[in-house]
N, CA, C and O atoms as a DFTB+ gen file, in Angstrom:
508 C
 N C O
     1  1      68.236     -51.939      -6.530
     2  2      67.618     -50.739      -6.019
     3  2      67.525     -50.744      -4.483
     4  3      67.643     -49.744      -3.775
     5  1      67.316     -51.903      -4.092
     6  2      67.536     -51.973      -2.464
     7  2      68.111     -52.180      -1.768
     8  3      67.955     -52.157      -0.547
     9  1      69.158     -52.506      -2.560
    10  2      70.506     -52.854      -2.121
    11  2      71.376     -51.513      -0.926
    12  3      72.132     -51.694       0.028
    13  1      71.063     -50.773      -1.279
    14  2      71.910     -49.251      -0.380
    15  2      71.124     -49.008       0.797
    16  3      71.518     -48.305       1.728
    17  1      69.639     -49.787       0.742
    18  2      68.894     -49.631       2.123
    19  2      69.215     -49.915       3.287
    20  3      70.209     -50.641       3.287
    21  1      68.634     -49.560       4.829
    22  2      68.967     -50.366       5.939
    23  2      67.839     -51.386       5.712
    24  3      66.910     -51.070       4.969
    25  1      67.862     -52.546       6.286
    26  2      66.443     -53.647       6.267
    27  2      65.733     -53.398       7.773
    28  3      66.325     -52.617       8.518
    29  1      64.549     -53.995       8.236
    30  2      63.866     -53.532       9.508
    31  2      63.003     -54.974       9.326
    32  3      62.416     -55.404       8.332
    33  1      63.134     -55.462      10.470
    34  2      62.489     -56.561      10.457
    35  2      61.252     -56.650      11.766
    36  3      61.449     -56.138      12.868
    37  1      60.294     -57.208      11.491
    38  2      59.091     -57.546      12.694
    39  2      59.052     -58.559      12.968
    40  3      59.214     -59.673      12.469
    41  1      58.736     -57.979      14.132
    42  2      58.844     -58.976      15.739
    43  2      57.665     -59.364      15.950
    44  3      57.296     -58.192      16.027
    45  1      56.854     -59.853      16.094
    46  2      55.662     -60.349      16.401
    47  2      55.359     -61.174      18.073
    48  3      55.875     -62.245      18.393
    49  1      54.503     -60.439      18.871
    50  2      54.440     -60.472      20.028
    51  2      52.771     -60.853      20.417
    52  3      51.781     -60.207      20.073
    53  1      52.804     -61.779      21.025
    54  2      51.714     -61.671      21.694
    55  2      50.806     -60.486      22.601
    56  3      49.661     -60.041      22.524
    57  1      52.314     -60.181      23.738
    58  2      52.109     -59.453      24.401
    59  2      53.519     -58.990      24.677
    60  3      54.598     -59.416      25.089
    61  1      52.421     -56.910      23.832
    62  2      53.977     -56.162      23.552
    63  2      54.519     -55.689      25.096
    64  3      55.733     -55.483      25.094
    65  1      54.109     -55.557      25.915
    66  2      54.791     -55.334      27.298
    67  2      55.671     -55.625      27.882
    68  3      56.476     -54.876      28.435
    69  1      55.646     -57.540      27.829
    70  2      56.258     -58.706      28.635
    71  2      57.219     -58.709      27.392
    72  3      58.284     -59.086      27.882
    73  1      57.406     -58.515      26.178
    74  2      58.210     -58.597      25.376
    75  2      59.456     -57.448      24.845
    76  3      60.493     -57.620      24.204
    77  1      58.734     -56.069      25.513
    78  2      59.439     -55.020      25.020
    79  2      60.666     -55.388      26.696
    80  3      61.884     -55.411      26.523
    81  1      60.178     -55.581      27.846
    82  2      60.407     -55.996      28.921
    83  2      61.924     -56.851      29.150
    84  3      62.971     -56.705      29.780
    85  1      61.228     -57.929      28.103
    86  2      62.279     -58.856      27.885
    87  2      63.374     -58.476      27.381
    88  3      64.469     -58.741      27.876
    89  1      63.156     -57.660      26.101
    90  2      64.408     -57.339      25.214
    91  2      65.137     -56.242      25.812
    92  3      66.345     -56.446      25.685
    93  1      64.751     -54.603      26.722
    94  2      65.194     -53.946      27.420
    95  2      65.991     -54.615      28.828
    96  3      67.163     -54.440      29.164
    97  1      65.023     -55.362      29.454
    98  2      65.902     -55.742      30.590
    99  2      66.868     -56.681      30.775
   100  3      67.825     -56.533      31.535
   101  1      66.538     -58.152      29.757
   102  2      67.051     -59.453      29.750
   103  2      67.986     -59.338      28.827
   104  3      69.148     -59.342      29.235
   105  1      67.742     -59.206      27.368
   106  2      68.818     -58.633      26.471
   107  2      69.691     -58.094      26.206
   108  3      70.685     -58.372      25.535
   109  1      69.073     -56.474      27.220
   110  2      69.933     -55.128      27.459
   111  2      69.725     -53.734      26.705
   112  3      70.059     -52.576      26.956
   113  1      68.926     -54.447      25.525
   114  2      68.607     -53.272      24.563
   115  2      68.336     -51.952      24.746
   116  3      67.608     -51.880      25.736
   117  1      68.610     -50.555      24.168
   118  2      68.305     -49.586      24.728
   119  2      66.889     -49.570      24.619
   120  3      66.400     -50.161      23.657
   121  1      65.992     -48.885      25.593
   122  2      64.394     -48.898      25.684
   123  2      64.172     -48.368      24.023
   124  3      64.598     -47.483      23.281
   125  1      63.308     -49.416      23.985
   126  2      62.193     -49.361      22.322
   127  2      61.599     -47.711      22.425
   128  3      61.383     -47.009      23.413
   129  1      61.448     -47.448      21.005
   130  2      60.480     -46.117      20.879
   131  2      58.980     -46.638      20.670
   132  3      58.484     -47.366      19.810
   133  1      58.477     -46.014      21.736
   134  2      56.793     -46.276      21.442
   135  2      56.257     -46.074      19.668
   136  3      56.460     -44.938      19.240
   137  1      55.898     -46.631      19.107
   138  2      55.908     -46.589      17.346
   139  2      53.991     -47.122      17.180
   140  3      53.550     -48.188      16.750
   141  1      53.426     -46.225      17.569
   142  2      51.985     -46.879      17.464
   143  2      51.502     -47.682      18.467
   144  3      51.311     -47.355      19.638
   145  1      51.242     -49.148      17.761
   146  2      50.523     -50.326      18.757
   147  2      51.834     -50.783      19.555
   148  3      51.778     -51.044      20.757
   149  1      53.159     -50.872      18.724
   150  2      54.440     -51.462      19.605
   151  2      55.184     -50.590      19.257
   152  3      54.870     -49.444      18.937
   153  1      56.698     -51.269      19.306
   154  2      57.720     -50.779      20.293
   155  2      58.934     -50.645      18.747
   156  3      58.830     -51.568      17.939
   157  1      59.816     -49.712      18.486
   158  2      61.006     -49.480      17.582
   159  2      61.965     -49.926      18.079
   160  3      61.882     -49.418      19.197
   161  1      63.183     -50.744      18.090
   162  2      64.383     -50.629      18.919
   163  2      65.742     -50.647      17.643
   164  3      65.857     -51.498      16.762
   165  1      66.514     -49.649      17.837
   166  2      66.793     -49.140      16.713
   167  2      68.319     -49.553      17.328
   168  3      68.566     -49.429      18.527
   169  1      69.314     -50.064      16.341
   170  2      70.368     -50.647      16.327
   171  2      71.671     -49.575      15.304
   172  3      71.597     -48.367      15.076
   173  1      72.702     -50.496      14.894
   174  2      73.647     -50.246      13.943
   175  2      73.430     -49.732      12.781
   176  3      72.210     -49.734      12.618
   177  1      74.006     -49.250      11.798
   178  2      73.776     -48.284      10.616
   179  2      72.502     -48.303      10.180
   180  3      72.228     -48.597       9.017
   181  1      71.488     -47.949      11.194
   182  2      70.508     -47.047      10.679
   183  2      69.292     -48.912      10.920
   184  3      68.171     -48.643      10.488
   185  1      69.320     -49.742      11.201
   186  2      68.925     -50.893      11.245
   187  2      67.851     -50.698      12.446
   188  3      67.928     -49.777      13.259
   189  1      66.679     -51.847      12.444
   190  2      66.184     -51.997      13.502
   191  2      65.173     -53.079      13.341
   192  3      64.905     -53.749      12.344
   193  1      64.578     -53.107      14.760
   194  2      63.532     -54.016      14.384
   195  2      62.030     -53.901      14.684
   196  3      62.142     -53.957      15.909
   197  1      60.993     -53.809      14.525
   198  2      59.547     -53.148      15.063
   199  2      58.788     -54.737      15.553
   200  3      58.636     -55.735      14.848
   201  1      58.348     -54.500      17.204
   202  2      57.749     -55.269      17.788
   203  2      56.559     -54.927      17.634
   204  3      56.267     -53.732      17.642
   205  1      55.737     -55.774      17.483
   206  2      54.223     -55.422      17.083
   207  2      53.546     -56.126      17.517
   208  3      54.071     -57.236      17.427
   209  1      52.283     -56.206      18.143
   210  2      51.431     -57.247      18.518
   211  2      50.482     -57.535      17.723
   212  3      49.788     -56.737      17.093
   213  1      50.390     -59.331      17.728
   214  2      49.860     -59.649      16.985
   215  2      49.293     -61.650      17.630
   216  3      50.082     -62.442      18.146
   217  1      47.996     -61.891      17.391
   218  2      48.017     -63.086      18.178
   219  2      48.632     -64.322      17.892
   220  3      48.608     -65.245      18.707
   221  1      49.415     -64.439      16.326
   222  2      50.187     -65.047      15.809
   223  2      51.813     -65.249      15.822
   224  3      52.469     -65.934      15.037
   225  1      52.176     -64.649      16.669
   226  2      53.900     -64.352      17.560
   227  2      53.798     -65.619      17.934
   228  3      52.799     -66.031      18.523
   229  1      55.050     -66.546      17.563
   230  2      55.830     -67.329      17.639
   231  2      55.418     -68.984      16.667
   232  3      55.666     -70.190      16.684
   233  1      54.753     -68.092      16.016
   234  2      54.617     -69.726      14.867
   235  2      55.561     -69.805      13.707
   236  3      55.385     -70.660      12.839
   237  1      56.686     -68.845      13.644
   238  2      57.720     -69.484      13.106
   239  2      58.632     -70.156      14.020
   240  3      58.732     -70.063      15.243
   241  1      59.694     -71.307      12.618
   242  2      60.088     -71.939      13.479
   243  2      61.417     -71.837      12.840
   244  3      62.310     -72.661      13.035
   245  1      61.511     -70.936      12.169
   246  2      62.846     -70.463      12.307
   247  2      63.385     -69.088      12.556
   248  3      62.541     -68.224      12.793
   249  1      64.664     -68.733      12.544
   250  2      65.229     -67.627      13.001
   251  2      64.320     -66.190      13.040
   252  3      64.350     -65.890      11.846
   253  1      63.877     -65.593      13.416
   254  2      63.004     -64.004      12.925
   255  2      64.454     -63.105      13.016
   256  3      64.568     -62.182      12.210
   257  1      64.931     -63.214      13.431
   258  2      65.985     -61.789      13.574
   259  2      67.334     -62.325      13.831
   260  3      67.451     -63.011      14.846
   261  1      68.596     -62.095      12.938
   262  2      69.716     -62.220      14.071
   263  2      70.914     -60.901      13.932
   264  3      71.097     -60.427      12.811
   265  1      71.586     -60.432      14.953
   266  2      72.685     -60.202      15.173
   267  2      73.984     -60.547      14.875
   268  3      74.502     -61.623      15.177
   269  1      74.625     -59.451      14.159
   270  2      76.472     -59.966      13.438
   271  2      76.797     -59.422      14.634
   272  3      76.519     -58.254      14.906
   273  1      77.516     -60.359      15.584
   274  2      78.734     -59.714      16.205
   275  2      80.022     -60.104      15.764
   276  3      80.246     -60.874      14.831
   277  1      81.031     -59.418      16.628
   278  2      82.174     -59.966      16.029
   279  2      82.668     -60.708      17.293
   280  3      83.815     -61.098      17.076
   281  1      82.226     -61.069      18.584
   282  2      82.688     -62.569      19.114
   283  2      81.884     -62.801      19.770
   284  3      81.803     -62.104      20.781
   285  1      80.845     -63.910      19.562
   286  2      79.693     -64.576      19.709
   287  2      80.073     -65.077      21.557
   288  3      79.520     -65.120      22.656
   289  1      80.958     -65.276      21.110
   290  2      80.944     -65.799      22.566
   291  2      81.435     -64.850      23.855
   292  3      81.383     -65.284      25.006
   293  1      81.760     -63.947      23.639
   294  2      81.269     -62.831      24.647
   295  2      79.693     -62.486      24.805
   296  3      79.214     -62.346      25.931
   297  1      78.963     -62.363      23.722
   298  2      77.891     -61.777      24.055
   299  2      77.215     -63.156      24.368
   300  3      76.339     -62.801      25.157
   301  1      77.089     -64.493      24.232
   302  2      76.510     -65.550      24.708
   303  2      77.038     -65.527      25.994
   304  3      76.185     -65.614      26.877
   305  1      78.136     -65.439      26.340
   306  2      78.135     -64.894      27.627
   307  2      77.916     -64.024      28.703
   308  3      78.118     -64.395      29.860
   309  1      77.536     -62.943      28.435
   310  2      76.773     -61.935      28.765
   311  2      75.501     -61.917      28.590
   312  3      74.976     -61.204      29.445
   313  1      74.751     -62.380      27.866
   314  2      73.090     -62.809      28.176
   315  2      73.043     -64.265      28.870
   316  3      71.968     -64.412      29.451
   317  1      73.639     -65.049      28.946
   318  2      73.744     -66.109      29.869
   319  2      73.673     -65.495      31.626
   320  3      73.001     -65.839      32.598
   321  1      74.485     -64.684      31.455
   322  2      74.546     -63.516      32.671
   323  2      73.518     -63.083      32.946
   324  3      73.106     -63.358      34.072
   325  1      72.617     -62.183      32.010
   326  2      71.712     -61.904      32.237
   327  2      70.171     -62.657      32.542
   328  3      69.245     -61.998      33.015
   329  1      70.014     -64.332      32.156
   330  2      69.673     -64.809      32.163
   331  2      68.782     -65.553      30.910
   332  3      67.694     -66.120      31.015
   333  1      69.351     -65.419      30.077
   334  2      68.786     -65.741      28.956
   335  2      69.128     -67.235      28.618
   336  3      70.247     -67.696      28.844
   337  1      68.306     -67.826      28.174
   338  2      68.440     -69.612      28.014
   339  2      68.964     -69.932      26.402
   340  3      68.225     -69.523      25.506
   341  1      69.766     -70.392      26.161
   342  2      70.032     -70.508      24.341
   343  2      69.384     -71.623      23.987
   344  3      69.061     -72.257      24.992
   345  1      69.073     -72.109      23.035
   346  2      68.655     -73.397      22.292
   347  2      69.644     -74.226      22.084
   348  3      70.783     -73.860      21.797
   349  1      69.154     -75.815      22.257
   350  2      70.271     -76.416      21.699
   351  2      70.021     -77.644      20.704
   352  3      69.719     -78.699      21.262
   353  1      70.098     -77.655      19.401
   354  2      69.686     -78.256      18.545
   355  2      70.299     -79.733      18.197
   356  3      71.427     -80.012      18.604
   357  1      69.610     -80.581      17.512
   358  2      70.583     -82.013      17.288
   359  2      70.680     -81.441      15.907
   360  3      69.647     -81.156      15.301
   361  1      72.204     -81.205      15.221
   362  2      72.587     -80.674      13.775
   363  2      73.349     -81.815      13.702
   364  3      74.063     -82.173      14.639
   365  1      73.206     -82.733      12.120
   366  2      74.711     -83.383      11.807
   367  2      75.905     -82.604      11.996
   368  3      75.928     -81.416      11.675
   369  1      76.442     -82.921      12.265
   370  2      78.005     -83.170      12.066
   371  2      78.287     -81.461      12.804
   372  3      79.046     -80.583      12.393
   373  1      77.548     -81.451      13.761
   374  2      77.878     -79.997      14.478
   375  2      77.465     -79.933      15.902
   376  3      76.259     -79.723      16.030
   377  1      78.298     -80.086      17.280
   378  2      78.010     -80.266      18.058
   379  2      78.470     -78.682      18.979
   380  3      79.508     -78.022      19.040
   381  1      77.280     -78.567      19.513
   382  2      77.632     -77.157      20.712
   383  2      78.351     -76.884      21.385
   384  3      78.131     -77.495      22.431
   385  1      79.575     -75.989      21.506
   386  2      80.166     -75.514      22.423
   387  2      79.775     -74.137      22.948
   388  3      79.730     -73.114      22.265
   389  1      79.486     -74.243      24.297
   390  2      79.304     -73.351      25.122
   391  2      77.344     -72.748      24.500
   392  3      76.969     -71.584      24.645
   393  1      76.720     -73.518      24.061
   394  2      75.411     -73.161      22.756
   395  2      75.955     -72.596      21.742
   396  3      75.169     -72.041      20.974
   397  1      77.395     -72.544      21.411
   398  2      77.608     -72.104      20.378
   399  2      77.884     -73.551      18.824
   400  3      78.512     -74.602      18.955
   401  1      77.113     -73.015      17.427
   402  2      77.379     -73.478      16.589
   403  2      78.207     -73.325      15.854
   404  3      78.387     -72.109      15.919
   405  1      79.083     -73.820      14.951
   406  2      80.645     -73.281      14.284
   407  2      80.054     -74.651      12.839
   408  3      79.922     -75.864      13.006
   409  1      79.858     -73.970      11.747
   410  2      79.766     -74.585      10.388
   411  2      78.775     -73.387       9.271
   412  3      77.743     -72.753       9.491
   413  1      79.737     -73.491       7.965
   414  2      78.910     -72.984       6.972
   415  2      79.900     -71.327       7.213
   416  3      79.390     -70.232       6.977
   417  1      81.153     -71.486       7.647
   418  2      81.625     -69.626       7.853
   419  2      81.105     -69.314       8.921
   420  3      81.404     -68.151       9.191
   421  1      80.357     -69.854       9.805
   422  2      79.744     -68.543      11.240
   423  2      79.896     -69.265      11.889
   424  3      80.095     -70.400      11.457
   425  1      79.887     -69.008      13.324
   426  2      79.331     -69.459      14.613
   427  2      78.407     -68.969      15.213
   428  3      78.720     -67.823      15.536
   429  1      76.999     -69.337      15.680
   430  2      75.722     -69.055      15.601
   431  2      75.060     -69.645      16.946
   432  3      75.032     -70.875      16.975
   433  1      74.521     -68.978      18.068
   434  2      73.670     -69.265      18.844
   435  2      72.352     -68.934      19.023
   436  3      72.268     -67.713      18.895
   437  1      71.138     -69.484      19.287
   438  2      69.726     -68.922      19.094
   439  2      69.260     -69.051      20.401
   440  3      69.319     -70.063      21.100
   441  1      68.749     -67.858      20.713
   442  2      67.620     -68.017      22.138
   443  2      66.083     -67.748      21.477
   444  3      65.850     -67.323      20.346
   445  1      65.424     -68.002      22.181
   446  2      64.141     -67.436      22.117
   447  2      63.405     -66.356      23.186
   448  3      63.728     -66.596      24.349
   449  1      62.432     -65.152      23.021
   450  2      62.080     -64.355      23.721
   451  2      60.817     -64.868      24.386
   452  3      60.393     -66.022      24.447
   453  1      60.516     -64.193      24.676
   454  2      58.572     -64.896      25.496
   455  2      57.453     -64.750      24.510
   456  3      56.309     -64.815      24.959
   457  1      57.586     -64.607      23.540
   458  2      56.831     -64.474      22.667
   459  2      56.904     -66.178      21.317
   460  3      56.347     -66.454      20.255
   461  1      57.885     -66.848      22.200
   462  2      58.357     -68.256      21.116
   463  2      59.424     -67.474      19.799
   464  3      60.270     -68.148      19.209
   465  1      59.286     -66.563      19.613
   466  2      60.218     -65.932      18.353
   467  2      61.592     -66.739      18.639
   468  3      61.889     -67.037      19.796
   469  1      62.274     -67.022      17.737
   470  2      63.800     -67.671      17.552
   471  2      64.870     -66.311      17.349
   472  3      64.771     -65.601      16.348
   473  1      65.445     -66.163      17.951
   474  2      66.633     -64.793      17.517
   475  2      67.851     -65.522      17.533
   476  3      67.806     -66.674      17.963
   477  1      68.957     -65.042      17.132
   478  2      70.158     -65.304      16.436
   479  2      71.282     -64.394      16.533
   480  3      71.219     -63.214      16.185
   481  1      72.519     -65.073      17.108
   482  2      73.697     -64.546      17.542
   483  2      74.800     -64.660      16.713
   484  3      75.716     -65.248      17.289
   485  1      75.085     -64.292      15.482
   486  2      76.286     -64.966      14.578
   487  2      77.562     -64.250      14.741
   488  3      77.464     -63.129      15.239
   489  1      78.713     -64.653      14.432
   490  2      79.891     -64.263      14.178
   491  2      80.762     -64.833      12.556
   492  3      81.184     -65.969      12.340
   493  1      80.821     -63.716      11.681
   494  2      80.969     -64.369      10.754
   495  2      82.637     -64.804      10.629
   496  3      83.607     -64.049      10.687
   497  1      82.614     -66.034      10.471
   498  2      84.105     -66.581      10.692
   499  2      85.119     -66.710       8.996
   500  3      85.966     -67.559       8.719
   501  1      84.669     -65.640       8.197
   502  2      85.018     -65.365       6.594
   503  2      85.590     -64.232       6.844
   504  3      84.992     -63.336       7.438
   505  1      87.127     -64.090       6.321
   506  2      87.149     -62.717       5.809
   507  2      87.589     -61.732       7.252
   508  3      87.694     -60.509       7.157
């Protein structure tokens, strides 16, 4: 039944300002729609994600959101540009090129925003 839906995922922010900030200026994103307490930023077929404040932003410790592109390493290069820092993890048997990861079908880079949130850059390498 939910299968034909778009999905919308939350962002959880300490502070929605310095964060809507981040993702418009550092990211590039088109400016968020004011949506209540935070911010809408509305993407590809109908997709998006809602930033919300909340004093609990960044106690996961894995991925909250990622991005399919189709070549990871252009756009890791272009927020590198912009100034964005990627993560770089100790994985068996998978070592970083350029912050990029390559195992499991994808190649996958993660930054984090100012809020500690983990986001995600994939390219699916299937198909």
């Amino acid at each position: 039944m939910l299968s034909g839906h778009p999905v919308f995922a939350y962002v959880p922010a300490i502070d929605v300002e310095r964060a809507r900030e981040f993702y418009e200026q550092k990211v590039g994103l088109a400016p968020g729609v004011r949506t209540g307490p935070g911010y809408t930023f509305k993407f590809a077929e109908g997709t998006a994600f809602f930033l919300y404040p909340t004093p609990n932003a960044g106690g996961n410790r894995a991925s909250c959101a990622f991005w399919m592109v189709p070549d990871v390493r252009a756009v890791v290069k272009d927020l590198k540009s912009r100034g964005i820092v990627f993560e770089e993890y100790d994985m068996p048997d998978m070592m970083p090129d350029n912050s990029i990861y390559t195992g499991g079908g994808a190649s996958t880079a993660w930054f984090m925003d100012t809020e500690g949130n983990t986001m995600a850059i994939v390219q699916s390498l299937e198909g």
